[in-house]
N, C-alpha and C positions, 0 to 999 in steps of 0.2 A: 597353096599359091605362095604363101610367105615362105614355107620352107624353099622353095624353088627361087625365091629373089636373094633369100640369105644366102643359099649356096651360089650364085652369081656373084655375089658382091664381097664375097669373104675372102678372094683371094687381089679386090680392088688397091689402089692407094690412095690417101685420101686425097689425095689432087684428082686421081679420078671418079672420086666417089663428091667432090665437089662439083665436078664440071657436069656428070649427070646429075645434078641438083640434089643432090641427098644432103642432108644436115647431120655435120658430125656430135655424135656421143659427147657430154660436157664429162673431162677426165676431175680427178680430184684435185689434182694439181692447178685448175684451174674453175673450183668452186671456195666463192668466201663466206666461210661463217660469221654470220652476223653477233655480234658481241650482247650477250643480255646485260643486265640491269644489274647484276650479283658480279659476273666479270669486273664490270666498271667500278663498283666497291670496290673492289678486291685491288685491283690497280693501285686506284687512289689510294687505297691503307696504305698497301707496300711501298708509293712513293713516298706517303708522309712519315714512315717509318723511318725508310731510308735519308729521309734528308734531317728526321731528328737525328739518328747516329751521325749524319756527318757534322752537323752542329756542334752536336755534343764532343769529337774528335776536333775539329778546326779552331775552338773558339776559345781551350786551354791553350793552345799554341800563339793563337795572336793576342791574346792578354798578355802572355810571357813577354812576346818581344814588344808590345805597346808601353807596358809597362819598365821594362826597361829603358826605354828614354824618355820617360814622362818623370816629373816631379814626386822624389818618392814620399812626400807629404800627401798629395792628392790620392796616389796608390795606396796610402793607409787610410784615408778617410773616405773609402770609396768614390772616388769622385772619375777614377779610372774606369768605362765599359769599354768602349770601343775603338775609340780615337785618342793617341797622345794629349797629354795637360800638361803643360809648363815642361816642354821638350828640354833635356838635358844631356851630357855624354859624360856627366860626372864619374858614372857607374862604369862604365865602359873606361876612360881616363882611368880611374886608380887600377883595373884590371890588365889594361897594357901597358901602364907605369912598370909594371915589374917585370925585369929582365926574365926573369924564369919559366914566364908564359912563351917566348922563343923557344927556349930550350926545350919546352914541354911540347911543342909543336912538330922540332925537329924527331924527337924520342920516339913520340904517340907514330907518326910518317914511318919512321925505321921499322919499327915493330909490328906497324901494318902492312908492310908493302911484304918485309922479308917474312915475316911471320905465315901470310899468305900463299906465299911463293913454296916454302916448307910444308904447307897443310895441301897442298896439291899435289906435290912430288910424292906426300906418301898416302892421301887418302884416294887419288884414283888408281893407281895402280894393286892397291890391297882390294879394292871394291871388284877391280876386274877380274881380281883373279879369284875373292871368290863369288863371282858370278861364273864363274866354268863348272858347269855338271860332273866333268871328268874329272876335277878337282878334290879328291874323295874327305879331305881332312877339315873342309870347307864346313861343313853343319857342328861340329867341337868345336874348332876357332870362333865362329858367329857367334858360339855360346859364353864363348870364353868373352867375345868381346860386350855381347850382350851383357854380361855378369857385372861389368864395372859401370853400367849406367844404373845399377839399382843399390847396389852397394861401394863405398870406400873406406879408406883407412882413416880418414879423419884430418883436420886441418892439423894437430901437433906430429902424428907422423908423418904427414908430408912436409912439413916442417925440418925435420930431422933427416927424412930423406935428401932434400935438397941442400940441405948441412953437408951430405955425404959425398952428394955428387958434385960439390961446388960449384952451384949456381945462384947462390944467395950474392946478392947485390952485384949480379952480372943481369945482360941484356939478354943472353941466354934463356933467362928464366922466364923469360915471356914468350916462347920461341919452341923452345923441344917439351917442355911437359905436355904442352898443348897438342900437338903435332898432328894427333889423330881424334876425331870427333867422331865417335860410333855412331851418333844421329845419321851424320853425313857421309857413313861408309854404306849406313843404308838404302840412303836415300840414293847414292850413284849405282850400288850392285842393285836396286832394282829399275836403275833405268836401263844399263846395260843388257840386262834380263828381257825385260819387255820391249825395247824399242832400234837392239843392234840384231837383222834376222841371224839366224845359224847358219842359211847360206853363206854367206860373207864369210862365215870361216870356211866352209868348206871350198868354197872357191881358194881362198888362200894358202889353204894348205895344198890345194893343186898347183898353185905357182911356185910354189916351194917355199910362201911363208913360215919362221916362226913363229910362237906366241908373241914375239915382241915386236915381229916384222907386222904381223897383223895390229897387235895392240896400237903401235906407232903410227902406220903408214894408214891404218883401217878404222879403228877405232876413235881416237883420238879426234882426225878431223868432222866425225860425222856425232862429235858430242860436245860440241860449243857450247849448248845449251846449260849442258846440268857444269858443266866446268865455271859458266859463268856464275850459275847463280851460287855455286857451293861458295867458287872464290869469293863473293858479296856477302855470303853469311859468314866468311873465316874473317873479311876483313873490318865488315861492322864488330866481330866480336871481340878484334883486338881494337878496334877504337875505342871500344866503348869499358875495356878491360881495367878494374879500378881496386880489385880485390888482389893483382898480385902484386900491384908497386906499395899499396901500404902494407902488406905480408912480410915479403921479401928484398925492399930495396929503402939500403938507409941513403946512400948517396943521391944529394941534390940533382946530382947533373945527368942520372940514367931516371928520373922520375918522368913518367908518362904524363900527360897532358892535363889527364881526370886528377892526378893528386896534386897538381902544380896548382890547379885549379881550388883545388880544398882547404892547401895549404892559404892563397889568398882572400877566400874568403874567410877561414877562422883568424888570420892576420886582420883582417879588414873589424871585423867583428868586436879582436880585445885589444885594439892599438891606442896605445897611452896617448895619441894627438887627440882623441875622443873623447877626452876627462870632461872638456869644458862642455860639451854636449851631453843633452836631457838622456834619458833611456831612450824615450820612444822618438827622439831622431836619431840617435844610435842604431835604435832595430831598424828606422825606414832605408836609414844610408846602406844598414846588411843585406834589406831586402832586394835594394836596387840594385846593387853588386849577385846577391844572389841571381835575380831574374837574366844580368847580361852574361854571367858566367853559363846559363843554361845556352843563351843565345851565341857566345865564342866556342861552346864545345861541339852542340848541334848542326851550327852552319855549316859546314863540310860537305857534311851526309846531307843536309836538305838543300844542299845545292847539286848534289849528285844524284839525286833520286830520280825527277824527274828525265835524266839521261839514260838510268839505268833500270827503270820501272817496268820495259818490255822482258828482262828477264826475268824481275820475281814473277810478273803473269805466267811465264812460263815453267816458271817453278812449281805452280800449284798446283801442275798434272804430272810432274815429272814422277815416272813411276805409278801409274796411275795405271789398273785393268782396262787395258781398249778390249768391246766389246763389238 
């Protein structure tokens, strides 16, 4: 008898398997497992984990900037945790007192905008090409490029080399040695790989694209993505670039932002108006200049992050096995 009501009803809908009063089947999708008692643990750890790491991240940062407008006597005698003590812009005052923190502003701007500009022009187009399977010279190159992230020639030959090329105390030097970043040739030829289909080219070469009609007109706009975030690592890394202006640049006025910066706090530090003061208001006056020189170089990028935070998210897969 039951096989005989199954075979009636199996070919029902359930509107009419409602309206003859039958009671539908609870699918998975609409059963909740109830949470045990080890779950609820487990929760709880990882939030309090998680919110001691954020702690522990947030709380170097707002001491930094607290500290820089508080009283830099109080910041030595611990008297600083959370909230400004005897608010001051002393520190900040002798830090834009000096015309060269401009100039270092303008520099750091040039170097990142056009630096960036240059590390795009030639790291997506080398990534693309070798992401082409038809491309046969492609696995040698990789190698070749692979080769110079584990080895180099040393800071005095590079030294010497850029003796050679004359780009010592040019803006140049911040600009073409840099140009190509293997991390980030990888990081785009495997996005290319995994997330532009090989339809797309074959479609293009039926409309009579070439490589570059495709790369241009095809590629290009459907990779905003890894463009944006590579451009945000090319250009945090010229912000942040401090090792090539004390290297290779003696002129004041191509000095990047990071050394204009070093240069006034070690000014700040041995300057002979400081005689009449103790040592340890000497080190407090350093420290407070130290702490607002971290907060003038910083602000930029922590006013830009939260603008620009939806792309690193998207960073973190880019290239990633979809399964």
């Amino acid at each position: 008898m039951e096989t005989v009501i199954n075979s009636k009803t199996a070919h029902m809908t359930p509107e009419q398997k409602a309206a003859a009063g039958m009671k539908r089947t609870p699918t998975n999708r609409h059963v909740h497992q109830k949470l045990t008692v080890s779950d609820t643990v487990a929760d709880v750890i990882i939030v309090l984990i998680l919110a001691l790491v954020l702690i522990a991240i947030i709380y170097p940062l707002w001491f930094v900037l607290v500290a820089s407008f508080s009283d830099p006597t109080a910041v030595a005698n611990g008297q600083v945790s959370l909230l400004p003590k005897g608010i001051t812009l002393a520190g900040y005052a002798k830090i834009f007192h000096d015309s060269r923190i401009w100039i270092g502003y303008r520099n750091t701007l040039i170097y990142a905008v056009l630096g960036t500009a240059v590390n795009l022009l030639v790291t997506i187009p080398c990534a693309f090409g070798l992401s082409r399977k038809e491309f046969r010279p492609r696995r040698v190159i990789m190698f070749l490029f692979t080769f110079t992230m584990f080895f180099g020639g040393g800071m005095i030959p590079s030294y010497l080399l850029m003796k050679q090329l004359g780009l010592l105390n040019s803006m140049w030097v911040f600009i073409l040695p840099g140009a190509v970043s293997v991390y980030n040739v990888i990081i785009a030829r495997s996005f290319f790989e995994s997330s532009i289909p090989e339809d797309l080219f074959d479609a293009a070469r039926i409309d009579g694209l070439s490589y570059w009609g495709y790369f241009l007109k095809i590629v290009l706009p459907l990779s905003s993505a890894i463009l944006a975030v590579i451009g945000l690592y090319y250009f945090v890394g010229h912000w942040n670039d401090y090792f090539t202006g004390l290297i290779y640049i003696r002129d004041q006025d191509l000095e990047p932002l990071q050394n204009v910066l070093q240069n006034i706090l070690l000014a700040n530090q041995t300057k002979p108006g400081m005689a009449q003061l103790t040592a340890a208001q000497s080190q407090n006056i350093g420290d407070q200049i130290k702490f607002g020189i971290i907060i003038v170089s910083a602000l930029p990028l922590i006013i830009l992050y939260p603008f620009l935070q939806k792309y690193f998210d998207k960073g973190v897969m880019i290239g990633a096995v979809k399964g």
